[in-house]
N, CA, C and O atoms as a printed pandas DataFrame, in Angstrom:
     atom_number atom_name residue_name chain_id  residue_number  x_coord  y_coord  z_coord
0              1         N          UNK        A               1  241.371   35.484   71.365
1              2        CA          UNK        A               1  240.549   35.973   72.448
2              3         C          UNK        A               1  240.708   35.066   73.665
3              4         O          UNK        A               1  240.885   33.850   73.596
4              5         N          UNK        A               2  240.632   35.732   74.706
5              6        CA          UNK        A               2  240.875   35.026   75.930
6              7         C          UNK        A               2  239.411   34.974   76.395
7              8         O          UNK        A               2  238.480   35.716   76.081
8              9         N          UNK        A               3  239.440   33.798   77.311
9             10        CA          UNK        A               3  238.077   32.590   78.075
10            11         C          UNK        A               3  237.345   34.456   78.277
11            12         O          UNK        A               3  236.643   34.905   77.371
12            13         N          UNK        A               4  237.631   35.244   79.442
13            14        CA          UNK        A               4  236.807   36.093   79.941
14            15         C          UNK        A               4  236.214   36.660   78.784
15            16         O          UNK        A               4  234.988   36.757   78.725
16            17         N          UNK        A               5  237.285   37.227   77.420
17            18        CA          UNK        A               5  236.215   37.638   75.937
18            19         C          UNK        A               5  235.040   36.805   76.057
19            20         O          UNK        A               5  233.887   37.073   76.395
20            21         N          UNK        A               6  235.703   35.536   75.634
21            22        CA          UNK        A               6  234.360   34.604   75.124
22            23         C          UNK        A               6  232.744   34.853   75.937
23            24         O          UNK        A               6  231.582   34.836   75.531
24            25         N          UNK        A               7  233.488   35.114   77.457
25            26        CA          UNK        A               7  232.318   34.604   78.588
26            27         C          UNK        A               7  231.185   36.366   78.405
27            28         O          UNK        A               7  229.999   36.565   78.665
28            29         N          UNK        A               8  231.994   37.061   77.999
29            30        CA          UNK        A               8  231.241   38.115   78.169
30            31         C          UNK        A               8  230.294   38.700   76.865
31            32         O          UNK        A               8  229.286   39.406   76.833
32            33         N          UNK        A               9  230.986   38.160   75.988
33            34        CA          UNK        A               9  230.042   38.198   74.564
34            35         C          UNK        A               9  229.152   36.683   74.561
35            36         O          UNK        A               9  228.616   36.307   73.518
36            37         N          UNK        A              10  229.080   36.047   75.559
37            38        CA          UNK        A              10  228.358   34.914   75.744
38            39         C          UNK        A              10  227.277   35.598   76.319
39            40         O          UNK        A              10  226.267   35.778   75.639
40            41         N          UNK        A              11  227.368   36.163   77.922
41            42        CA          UNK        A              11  226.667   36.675   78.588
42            43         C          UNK        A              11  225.738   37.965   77.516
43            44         O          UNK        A              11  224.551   37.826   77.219
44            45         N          UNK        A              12  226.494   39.013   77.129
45            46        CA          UNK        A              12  225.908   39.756   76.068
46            47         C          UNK        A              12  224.991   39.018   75.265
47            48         O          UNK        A              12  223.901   39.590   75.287
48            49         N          UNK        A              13  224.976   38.052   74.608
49            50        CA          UNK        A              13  224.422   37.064   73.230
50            51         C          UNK        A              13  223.077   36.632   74.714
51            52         O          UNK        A              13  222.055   37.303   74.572
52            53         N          UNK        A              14  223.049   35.967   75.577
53            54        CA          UNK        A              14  221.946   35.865   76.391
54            55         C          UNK        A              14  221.563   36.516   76.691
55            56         O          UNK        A              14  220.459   36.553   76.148
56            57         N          UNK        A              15  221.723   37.647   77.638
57            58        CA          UNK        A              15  221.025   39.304   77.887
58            59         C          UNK        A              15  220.196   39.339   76.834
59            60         O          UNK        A              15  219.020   39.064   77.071
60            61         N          UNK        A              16  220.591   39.689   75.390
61            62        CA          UNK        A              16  219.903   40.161   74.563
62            63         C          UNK        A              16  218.726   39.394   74.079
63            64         O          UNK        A              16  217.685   39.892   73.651
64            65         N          UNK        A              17  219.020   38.030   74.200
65            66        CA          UNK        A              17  217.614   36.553   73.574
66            67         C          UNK        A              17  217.338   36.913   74.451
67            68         O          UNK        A              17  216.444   37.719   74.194
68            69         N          UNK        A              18  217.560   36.872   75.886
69            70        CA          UNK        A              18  216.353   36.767   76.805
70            71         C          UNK        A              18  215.406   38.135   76.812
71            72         O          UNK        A              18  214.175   38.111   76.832
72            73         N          UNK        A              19  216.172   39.243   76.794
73            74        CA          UNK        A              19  215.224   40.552   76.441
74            75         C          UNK        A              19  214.267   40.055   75.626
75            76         O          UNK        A              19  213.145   39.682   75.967
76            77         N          UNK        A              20  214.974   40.060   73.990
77            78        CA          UNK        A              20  214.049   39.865   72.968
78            79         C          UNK        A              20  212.750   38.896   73.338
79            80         O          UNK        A              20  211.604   39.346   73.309
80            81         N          UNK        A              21  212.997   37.766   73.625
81            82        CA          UNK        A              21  211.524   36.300   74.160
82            83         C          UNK        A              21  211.025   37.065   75.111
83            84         O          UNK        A              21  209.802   36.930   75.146
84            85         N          UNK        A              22  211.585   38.116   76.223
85            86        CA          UNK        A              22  210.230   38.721   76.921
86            87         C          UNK        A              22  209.767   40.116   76.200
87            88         O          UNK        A              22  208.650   40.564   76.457
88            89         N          UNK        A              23  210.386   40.597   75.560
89            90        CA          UNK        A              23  209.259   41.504   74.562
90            91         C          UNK        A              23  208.694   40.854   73.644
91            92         O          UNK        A              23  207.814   41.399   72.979
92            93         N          UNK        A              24  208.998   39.815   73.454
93            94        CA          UNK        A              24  207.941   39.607   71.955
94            95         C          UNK        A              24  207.199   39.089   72.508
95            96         O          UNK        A              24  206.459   38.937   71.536
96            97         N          UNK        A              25  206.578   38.545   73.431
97            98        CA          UNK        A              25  205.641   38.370   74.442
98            99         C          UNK        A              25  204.638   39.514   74.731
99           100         O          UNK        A              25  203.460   39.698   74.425
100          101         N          UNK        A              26  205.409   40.099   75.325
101          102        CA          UNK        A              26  204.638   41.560   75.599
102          103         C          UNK        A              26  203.789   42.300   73.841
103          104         O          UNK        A              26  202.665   42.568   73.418
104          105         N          UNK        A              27  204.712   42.324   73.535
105          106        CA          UNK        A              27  204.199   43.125   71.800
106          107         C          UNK        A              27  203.774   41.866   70.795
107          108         O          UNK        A              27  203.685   42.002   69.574
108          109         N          UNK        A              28  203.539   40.692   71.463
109          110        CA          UNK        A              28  202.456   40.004   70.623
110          111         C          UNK        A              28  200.731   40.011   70.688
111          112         O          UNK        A              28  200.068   39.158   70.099
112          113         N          UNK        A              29  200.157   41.049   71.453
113          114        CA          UNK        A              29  199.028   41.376   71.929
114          115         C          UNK        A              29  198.285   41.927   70.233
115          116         O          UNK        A              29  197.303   41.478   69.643
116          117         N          UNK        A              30  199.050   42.827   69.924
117          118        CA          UNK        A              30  198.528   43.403   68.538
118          119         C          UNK        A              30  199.104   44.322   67.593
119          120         O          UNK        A              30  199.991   45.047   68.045
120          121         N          UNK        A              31  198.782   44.458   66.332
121          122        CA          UNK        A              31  199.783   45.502   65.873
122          123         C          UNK        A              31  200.222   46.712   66.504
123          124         O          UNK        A              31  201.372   47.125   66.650
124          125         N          UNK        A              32  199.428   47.079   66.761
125          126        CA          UNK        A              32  199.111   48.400   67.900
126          127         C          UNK        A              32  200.731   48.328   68.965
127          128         O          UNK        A              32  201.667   49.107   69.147
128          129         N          UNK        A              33  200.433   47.188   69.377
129          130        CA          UNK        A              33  201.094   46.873   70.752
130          131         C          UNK        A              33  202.932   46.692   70.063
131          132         O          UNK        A              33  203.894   47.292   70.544
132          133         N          UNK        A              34  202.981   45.936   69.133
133          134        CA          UNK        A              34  203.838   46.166   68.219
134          135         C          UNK        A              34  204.960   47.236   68.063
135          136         O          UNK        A              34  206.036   47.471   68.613
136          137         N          UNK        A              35  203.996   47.933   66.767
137          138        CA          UNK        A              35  204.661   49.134   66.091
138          139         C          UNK        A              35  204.607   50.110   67.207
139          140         O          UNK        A              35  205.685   50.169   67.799
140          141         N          UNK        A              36  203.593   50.976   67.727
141          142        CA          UNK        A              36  203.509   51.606   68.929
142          143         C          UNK        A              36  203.449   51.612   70.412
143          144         O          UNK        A              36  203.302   52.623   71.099
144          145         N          UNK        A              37  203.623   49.961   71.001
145          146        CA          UNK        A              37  203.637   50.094   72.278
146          147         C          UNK        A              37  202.864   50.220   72.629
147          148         O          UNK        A              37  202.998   50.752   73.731
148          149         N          UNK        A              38  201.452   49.976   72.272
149          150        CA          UNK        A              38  200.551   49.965   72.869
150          151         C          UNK        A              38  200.092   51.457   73.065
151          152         O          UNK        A              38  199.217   51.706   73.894
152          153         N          UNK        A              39  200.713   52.523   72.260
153          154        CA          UNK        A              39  200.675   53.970   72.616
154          155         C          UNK        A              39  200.341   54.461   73.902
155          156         O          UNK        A              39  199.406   55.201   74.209
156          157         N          UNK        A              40  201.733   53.665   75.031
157          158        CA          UNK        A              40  201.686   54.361   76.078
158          159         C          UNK        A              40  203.171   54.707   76.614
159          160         O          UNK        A              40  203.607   54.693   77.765
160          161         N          UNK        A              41  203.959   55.101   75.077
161          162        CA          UNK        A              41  204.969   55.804   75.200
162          163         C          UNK        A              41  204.809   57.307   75.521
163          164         O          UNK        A              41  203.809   57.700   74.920
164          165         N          UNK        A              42  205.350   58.252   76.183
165          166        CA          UNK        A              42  205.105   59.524   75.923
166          167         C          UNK        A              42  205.531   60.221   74.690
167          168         O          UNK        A              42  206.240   59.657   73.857
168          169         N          UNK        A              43  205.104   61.463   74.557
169          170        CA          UNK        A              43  205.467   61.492   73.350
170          171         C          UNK        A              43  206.895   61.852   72.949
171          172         O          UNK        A              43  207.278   61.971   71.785
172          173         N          UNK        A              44  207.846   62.058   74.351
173          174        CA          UNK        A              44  208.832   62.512   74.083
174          175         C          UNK        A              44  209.666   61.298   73.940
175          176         O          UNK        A              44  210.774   61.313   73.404
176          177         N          UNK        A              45  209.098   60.245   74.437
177          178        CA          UNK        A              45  210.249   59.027   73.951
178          179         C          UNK        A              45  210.390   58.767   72.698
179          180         O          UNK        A              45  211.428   58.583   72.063
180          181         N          UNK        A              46  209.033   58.754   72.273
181          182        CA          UNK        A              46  208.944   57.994   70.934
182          183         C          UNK        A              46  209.388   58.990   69.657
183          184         O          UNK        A              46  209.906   58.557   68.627
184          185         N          UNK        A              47  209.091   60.391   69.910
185          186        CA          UNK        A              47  210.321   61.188   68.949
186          187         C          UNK        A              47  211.510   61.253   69.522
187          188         O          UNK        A              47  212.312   61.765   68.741
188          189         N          UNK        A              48  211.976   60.970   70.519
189          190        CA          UNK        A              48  213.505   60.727   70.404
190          191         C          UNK        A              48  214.090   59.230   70.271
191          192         O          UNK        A              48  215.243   58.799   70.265
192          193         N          UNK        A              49  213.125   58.759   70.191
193          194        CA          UNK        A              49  213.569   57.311   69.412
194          195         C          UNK        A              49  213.846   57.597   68.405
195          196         O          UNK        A              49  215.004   57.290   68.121
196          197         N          UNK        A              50  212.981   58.363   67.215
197          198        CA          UNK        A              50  212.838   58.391   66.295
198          199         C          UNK        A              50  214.169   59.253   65.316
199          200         O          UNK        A              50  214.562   58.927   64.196
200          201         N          UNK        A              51  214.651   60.404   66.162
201          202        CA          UNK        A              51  215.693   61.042   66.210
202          203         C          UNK        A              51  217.167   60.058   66.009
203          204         O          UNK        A              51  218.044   60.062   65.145
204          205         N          UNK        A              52  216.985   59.378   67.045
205          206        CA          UNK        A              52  217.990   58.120   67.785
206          207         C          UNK        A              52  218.473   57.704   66.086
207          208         O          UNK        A              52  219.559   57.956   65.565
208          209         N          UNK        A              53  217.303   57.011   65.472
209          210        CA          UNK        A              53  217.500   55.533   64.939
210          211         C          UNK        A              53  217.770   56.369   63.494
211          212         O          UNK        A              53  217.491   55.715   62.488
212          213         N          UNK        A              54  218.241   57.630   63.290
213          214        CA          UNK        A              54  218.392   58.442   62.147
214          215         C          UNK        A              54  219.975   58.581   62.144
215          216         O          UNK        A              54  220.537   58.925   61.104
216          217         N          UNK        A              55  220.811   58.275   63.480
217          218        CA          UNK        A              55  222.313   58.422   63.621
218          219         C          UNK        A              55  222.786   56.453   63.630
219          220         O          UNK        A              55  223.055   55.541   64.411
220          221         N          UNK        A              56  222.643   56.710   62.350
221          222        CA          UNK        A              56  223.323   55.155   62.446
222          223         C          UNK        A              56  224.367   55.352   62.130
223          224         O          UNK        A              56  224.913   56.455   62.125
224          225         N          UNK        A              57  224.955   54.066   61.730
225          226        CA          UNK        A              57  226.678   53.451   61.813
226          227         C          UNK        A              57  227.148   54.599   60.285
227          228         O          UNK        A              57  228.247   55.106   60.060
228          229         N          UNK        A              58  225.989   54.700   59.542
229          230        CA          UNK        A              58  226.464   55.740   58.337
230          231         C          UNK        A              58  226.670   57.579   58.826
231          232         O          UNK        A              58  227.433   58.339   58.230
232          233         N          UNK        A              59  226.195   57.796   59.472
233          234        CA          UNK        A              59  226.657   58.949   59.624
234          235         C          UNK        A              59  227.823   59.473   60.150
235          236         O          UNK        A              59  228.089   60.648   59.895
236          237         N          UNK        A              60  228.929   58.495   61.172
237          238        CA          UNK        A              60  230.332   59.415   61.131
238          239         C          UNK        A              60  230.840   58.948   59.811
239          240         O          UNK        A              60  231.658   59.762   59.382
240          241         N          UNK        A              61  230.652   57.893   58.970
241          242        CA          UNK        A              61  231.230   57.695   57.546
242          243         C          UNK        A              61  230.709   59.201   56.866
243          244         O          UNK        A              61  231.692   59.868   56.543
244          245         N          UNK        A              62  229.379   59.902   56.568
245          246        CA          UNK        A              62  229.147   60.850   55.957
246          247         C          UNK        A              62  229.494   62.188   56.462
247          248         O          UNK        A              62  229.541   63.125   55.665
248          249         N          UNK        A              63  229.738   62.362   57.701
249          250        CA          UNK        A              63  230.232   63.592   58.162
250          251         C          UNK        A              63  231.918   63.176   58.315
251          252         O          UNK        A              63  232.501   64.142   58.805
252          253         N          UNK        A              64  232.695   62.233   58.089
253          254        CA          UNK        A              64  233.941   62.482   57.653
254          255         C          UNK        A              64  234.118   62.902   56.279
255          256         O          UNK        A              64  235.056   63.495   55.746
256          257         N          UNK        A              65  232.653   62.326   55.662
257          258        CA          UNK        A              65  232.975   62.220   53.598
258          259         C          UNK        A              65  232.786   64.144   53.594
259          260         O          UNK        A              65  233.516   64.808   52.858
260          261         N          UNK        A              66  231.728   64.826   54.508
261          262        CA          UNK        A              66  231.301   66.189   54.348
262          263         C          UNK        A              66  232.929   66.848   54.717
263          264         O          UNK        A              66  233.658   67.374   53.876
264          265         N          UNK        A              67  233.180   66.706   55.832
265          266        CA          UNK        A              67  234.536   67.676   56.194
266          267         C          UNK        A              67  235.702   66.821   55.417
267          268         O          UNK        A              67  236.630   67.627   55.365
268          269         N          UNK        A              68  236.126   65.643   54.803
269          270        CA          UNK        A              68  237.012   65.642   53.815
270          271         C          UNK        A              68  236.616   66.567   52.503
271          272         O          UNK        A              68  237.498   67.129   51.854
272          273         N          UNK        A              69  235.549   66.652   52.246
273          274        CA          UNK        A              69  235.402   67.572   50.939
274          275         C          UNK        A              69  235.369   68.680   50.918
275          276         O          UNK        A              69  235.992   69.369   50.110
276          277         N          UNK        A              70  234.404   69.228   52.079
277          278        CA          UNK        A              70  234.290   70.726   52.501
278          279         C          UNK        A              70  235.509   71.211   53.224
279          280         O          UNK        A              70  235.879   72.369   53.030
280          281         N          UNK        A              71  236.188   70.399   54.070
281          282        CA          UNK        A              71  236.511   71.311   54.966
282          283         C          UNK        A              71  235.889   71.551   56.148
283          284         O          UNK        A              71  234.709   71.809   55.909
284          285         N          UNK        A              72  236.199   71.599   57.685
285          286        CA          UNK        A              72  235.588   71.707   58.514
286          287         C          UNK        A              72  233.935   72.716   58.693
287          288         O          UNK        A              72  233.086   72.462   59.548
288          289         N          UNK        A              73  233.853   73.612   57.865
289          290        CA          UNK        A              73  233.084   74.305   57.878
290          291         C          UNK        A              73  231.914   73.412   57.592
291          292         O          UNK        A              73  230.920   73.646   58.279
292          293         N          UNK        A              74  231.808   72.230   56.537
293          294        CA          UNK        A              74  231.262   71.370   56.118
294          295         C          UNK        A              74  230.399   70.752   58.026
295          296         O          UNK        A              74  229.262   70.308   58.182
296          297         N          UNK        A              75  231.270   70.935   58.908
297          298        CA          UNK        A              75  230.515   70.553   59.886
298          299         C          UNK        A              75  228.836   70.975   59.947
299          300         O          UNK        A              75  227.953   70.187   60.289
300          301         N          UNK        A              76  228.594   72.546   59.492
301          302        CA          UNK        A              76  227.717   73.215   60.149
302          303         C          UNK        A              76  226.391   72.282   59.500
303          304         O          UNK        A              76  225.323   72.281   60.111
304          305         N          UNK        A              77  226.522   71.651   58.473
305          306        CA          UNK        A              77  225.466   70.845   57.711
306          307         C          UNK        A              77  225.076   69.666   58.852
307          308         O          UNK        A              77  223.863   69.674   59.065
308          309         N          UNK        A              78  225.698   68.800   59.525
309          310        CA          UNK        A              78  225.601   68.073   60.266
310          311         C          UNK        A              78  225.028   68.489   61.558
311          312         O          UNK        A              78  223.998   67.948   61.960
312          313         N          UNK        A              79  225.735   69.592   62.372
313          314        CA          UNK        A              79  224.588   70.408   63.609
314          315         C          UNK        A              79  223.155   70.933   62.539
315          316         O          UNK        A              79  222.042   71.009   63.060
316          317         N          UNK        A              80  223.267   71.125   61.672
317          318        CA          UNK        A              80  221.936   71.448   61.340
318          319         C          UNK        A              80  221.144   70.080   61.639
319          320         O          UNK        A              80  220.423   69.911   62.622
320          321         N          UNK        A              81  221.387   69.167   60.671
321          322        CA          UNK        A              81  220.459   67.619   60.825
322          323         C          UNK        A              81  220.398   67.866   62.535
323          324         O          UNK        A              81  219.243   68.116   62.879
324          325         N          UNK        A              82  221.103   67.856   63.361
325          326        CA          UNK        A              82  220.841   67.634   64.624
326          327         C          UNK        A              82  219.987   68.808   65.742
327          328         O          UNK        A              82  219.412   68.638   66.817
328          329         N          UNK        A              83  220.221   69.950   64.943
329          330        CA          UNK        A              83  219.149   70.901   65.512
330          331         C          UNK        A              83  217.157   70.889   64.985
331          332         O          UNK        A              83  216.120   71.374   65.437
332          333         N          UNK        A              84  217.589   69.962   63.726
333          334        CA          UNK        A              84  216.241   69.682   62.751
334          335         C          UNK        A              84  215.466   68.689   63.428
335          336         O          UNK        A              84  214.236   68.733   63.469
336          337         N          UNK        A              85  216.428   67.445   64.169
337          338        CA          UNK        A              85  216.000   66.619   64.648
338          339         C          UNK        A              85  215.305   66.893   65.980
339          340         O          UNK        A              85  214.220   66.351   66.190
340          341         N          UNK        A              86  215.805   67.624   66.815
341          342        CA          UNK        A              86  215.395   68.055   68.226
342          343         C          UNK        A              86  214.146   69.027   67.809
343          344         O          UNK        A              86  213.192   69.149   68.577
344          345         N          UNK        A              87  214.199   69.682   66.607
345          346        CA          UNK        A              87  212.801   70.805   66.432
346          347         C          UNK        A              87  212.034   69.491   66.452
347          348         O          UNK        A              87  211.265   69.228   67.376
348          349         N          UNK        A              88  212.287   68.505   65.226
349          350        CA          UNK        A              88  211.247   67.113   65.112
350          351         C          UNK        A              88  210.764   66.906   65.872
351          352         O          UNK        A              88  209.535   66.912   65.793
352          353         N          UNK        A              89  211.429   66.579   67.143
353          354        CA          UNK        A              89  210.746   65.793   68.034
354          355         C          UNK        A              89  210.091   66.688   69.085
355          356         O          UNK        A              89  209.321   65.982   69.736
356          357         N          UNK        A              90  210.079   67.899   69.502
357          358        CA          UNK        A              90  209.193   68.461   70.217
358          359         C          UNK        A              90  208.646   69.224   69.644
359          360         O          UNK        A              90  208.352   70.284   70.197
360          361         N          UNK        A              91  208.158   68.875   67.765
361          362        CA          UNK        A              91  206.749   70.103   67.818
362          363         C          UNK        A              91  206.226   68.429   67.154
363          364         O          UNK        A              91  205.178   67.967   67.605
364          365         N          UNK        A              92  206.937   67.694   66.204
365          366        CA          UNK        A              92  205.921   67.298   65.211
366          367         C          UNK        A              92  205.579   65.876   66.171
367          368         O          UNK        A              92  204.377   65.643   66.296
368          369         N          UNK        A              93  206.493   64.957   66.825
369          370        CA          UNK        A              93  206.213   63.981   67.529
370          371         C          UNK        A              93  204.716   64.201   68.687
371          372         O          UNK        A              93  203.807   63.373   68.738
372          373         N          UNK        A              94  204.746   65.111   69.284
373          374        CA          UNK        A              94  203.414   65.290   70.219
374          375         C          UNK        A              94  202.161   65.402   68.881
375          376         O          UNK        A              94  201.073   64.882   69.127
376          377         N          UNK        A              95  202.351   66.050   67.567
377          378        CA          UNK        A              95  201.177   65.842   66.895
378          379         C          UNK        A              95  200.784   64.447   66.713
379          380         O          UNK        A              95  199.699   63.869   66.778
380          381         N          UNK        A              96  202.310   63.969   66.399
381          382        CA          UNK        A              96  201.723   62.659   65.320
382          383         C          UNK        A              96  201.332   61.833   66.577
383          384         O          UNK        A              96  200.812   60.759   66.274
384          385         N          UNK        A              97  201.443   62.047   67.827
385          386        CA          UNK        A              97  201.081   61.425   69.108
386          387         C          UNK        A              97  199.212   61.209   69.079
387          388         O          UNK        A              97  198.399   60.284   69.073
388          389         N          UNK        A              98  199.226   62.806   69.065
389          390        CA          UNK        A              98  197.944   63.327   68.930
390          391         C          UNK        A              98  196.758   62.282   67.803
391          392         O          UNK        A              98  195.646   61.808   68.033
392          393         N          UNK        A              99  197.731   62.247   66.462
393          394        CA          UNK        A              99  196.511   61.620   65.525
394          395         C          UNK        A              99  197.020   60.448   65.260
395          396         O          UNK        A              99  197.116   60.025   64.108
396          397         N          UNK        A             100  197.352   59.881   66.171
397          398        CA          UNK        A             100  197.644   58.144   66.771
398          399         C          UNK        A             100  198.343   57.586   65.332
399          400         O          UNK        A             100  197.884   56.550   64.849
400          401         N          UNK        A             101  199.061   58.035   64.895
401          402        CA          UNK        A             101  200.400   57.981   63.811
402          403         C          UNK        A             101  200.769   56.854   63.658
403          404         O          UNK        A             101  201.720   56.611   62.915
């Protein structure tokens, strides 16, 4: 790796501590403040967070494992999870908003 690599995954590695020490600041007020933010996310962030953090690093591994076995058709299982997820978040996220979840 060349000096500019180093300097920029340096810079990256600080960006991120310094984020982190000023939120944990902020979300050391209470659990509340924590887990929910103080519930003054709307409700559409916080179900598409929730959506978000469901496409991790495992899912192009499982939708290559679906269309190596199936066959491309095997796709339609995967737009489903992703049409399931978007119903999620704009009917059930504003409830669970509602009864402070």
């Amino acid at each position: 790796m060349q000096l500019i690599d180093w300097l920029i995954v340096l810079a990256y590695l600080i960006l991120t501590l310094g984020l982190g020490l000023l939120l944990a600041r902020k979300a050391s007020g209470s659990l509340v403040d924590f887990f929910v933010s103080g519930r003054s996310l709307p409700w559409w962030l916080a179900g598409t967070s929730m959506a978000a953090t469901t496409f991790s690093i495992d899912t192009p591994l499982y939708i290559a494992g679906v269309v190596g076995s199936r066959g491309i058709a095997g796709n339609w299982e995967w737009w489903s999870f992703g049409i399931a997820h978007v119903v999620m978040i704009y009917i059930f996220a504003r409830l669970w908003r509602r009864s402070e979840i």
